[in-house]
N, C-alpha and C positions, 0 to 999 in steps of 0.2 A: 694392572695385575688382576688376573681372574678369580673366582673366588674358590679358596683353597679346599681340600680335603681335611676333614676333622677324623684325629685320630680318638677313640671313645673307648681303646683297650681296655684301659683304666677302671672303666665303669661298668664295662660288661660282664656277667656274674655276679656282680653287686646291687641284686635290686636295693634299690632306698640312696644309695649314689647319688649324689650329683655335683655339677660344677660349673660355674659361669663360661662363655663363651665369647669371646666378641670378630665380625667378622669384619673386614673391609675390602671390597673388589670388585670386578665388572662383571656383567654377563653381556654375552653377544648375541644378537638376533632378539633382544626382546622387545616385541614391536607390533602395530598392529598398522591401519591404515591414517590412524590421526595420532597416533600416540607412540612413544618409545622412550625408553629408558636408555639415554646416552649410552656409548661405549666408553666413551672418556670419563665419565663422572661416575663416583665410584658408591656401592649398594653397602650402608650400613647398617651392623645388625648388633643388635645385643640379645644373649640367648642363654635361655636356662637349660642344660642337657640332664637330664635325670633315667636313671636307670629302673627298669621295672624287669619282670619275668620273660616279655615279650619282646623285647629290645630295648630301646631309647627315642624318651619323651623331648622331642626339639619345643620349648615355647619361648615368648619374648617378642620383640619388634623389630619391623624393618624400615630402615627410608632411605628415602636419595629423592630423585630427580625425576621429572616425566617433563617429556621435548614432546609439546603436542602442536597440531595445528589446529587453527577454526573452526569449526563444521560448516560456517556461516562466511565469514570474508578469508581464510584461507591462510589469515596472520599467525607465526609463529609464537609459540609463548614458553615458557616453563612452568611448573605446578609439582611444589612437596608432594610427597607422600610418606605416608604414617600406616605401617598396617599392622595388626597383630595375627601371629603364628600361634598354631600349637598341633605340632602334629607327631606320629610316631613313625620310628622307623624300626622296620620289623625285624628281627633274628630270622624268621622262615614265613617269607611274606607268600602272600597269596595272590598268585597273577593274573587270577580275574577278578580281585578286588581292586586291583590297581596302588595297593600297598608302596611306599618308599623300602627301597633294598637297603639293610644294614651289612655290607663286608665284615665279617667277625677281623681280616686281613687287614682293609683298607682303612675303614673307616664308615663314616657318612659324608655322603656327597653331596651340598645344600641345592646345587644347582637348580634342579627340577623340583625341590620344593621351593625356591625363592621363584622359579617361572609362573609356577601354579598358582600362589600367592598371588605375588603383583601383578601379573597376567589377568587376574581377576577382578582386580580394582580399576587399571587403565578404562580411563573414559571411553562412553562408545559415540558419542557426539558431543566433543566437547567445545565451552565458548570463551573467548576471550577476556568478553566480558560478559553478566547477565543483558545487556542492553544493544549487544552488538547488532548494527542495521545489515550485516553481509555486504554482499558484491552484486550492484545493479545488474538483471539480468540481460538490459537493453546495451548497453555499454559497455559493461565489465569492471568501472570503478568500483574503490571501494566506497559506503557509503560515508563509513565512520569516521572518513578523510577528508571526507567533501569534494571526492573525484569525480561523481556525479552531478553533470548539472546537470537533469530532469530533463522529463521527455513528455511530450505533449503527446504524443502516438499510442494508442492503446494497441496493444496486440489484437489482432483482426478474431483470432479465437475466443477471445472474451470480450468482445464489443457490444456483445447482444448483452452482455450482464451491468454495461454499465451504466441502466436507470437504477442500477440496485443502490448505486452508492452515490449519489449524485452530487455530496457536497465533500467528497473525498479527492482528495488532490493526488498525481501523482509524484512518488520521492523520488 
């Protein structure tokens, strides 16, 4: 189920208002190239909406789930997340500030501030573990599996470097 429309009638013209919120639902496409928030697993929020002159003050947290891959051996994993919100949505926003739209109608639509949010936390090289060896470049095993058995052959482009290290092994 995707994540609903909030009706804020209630609270609009009422600066000093407010009222607890909670939400639960999916958002689709939110995704980058190592990271994504399932479509199946669903985004919870707990939320204070408070009413001021300007519109409605969204704050509170969110979490659910990130589907990331390795940056290093390429292994799937999953990783919480926890973020804290606080933003406003405007009565007569300004569209070169990039303001959130409050429908006096509709409502507020968390959508694109829940994208904005998580959007911004999603890892940008993330690891499986801190210690992970990746994916041999000569083979393609993973290391951290022991797919790798070692390779005696230096890459012919870095052969000339190899007095540098001379009592280094290859993994």
């Amino acid at each position: 189920m995707s994540i609903a429309t909030i009706d804020v009638r209630d609270l609009l013209g009422h600066p000093g208002a407010s009222r607890a919120q909670s939400l639960h639902g999916t958002l689709e496409g939110l995704a980058t190239e190592v990271a994504r928030v399932p479509d199946d697993v669903p985004i919870e929020a707990d939320l204070l909406l408070e009413s001021v002159v300007e519109g409605i003050v969204v704050s509170g947290r969110l979490s659910g789930t990130f589907r990331l891959s390795c940056a290093r051996c390429l292994t799937e994993f999953e990783a919480p997340f926890d973020v804290a919100v606080h933003e406003v949505f405007m009565a007569e926003p300004d569209e070169d500030a990039g303001d959130y739209v409050l429908d006096p109608e509709l409502g507020i639509e968390p959508g694109q501030m829940i994208r904005d949010v998580v959007g911004v936390q999603m890892p940008f090289s993330p690891l499986c573990r801190p210690d992970c060896r990746g994916l041999c470049e000569v083979c393609g095993g993973n290391r951290n599996l022991g797919e790798c058995p070692g390779h005696d052959e230096v890459d012919p482009r870095f052969a000339v470097l190899s007095h540098l290290f001379p009592d280094e092994t290859n993994d």
